[in-house]
Structures are given as structure tokens and as C-alpha cells.
VEXLOFI-142335 format. One record per residue (C-alpha): residue number from 1; x, y, z; residue in one letter. Coordinates in steps of 0.02 Angstrom, whole numbers. Each point is the difference from the previous one (the first is absolute). Example, Ala and Ser with C-alpha at 12.3 -4.5 7.8 and 13.67 -1.06 7.14 Angstrom:
VEXLOFI-142335
<1; <615; -225; 390>; a> <2; <69; 172; -33>; s> 
This chain:
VEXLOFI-142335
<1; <6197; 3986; 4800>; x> <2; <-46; -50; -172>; x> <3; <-180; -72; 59>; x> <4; <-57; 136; 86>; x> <5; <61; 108; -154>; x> <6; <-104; -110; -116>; x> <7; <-155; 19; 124>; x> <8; <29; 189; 5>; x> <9; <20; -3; -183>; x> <10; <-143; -108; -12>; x> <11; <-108; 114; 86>; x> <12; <47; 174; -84>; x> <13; <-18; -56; -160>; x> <14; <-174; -79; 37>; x> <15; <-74; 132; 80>; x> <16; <55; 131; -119>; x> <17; <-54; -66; -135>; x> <18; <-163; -59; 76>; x> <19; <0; 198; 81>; x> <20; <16; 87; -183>; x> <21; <-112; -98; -85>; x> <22; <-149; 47; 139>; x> <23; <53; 174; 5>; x> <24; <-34; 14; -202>; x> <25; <-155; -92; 8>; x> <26; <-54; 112; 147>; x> <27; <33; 156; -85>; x> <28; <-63; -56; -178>; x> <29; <-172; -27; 80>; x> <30; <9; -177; -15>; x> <31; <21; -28; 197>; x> <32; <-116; 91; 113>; x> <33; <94; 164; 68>; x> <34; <145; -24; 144>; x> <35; <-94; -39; 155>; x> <36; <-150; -74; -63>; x> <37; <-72; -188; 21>; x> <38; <18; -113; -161>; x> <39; <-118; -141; -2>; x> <40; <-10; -34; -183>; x> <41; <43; -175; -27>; x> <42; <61; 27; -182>; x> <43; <137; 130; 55>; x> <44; <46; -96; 145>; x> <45; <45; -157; -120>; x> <46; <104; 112; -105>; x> <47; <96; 67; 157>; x> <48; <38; -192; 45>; x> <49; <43; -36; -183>; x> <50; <119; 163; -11>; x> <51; <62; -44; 192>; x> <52; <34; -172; -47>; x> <53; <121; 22; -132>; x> <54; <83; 121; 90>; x> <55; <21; -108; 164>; x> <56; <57; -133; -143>; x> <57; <148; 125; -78>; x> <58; <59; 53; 177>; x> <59; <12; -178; 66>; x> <60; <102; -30; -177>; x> <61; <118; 146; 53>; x> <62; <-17; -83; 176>; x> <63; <81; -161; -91>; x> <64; <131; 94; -86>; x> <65; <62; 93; 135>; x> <66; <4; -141; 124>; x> <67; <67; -128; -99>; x> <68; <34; -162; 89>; x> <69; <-138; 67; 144>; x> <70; <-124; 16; -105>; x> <71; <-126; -101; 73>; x> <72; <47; 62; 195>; x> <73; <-53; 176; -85>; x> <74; <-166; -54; -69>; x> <75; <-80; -84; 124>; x> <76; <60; 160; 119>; x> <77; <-71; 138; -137>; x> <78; <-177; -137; -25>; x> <79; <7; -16; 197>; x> <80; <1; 196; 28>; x> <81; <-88; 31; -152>; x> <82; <-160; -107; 70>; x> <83; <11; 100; 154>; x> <84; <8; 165; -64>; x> <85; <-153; -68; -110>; x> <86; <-102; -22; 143>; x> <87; <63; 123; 108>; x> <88; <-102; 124; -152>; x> <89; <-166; -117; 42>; x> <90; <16; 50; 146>; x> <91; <39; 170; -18>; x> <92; <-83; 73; -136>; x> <93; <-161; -137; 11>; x> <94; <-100; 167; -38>; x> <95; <96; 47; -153>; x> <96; <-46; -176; -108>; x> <97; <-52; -182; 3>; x> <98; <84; -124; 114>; x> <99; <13; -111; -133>; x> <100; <114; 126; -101>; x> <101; <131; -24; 161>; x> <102; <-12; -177; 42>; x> <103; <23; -39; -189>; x> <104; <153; 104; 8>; x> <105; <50; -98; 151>; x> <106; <-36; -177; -61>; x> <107; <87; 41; -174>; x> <108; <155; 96; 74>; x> <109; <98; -163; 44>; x> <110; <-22; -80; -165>; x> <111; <27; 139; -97>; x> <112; <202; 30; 75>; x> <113; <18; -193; 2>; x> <114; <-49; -25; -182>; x> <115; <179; 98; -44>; x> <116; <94; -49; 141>; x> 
């Protein structure tokens, strides 16, 4: 029960954070308007830099919360984390790059295991 509270947790905390920060940018102007393609490399690189420290503090809380599971807990959150990367290159291939998702994909395992 306390894994798949950590991997919830995990996930929440991630994707807010990750979700607030792109809805400022968006409506500051600094992000293309809700709905449109984003192809610019530089903002892409700071979305991976901003989504990287995020997936970083939820894997952290991941940690905390699971405790002696820690590990079981990361490589589930990297494992589903990868997919759900590459589920969005899939899915939205006409809203950005594909590098933009597989680099999310290839970095999503490392990322949870570095604090796990």
C-alpha cells in the first residue's frame, strides 16, 4: 500500500508542478497560446530543465514516503513515466519535436533512480 502511495504521490506532485509552471508560461506569452504547436528548441530545453527537477523532487517524496521500497517505487514511477513519455510522441507528434518526448523518455528512469 505504501508503494503505490509513493507512485501516486510521485506522480501528483510531478505533474502539478510541471502543469503550473506551463500554464504561467502559456499565459505570460512566453509559450505559444493553449493548443498551439511549440517547436522552439530553446523553450523546449527549459521545459525539460523545469520537468526534470520536478520529476527529481517527486521521486524524493517517492523515497520518503516509501521508505524501505524505495527502489520497487522508482523503477515503477521511471517504468510508467517512460511510457507515458512516449505515449505523448505518439500522440501529440503534431504538437512538437520527437526528440522533446523521447528525451523525456530516455531521462525519466534516471531521473527517479538518482533519489531512490
Amino acid at each position: 500500500m505504501r508503494t503505490a502511495l509513493a507512485v501516486i504521490v510521485a506522480f501528483i506532485v510531478t505533474g502539478l508542478l510541471s502543469s503550473g509552471v506551463d500554464h504561467v508560461l502559456h499565459v505570460t506569452g512566453i509559450y505559444p497560446p493553449y493548443g498551439e504547436p511549440m517547436f522552439e528548441t530553446n523553450l523546449l530545453l527549459l521545459a525539460s530543465a523545469y520537468r526534470i527537477i520536478f520529476q527529481i523532487l517527486g521521486a524524493y517524496i517517492m523515497a520518503v514516503i516509501a521508505k524501505d521500497n524505495a527502489m520497487k517505487a522508482g523503477w515503477i514511477v521511471g517504468i510508467l513515466g517512460t511510457i507515458l513519455w512516449l505515449s505523448g510522441a505518439f500522440f501529440m507528434k503534431d504538437k512538437g519535436p520527437m526528440w522533446y518526448s523521447i528525451v523525456g523518455a530516455i531521462l525519466s528512469i534516471p531521473t527517479v533512480l538518482l533519489v531512490s
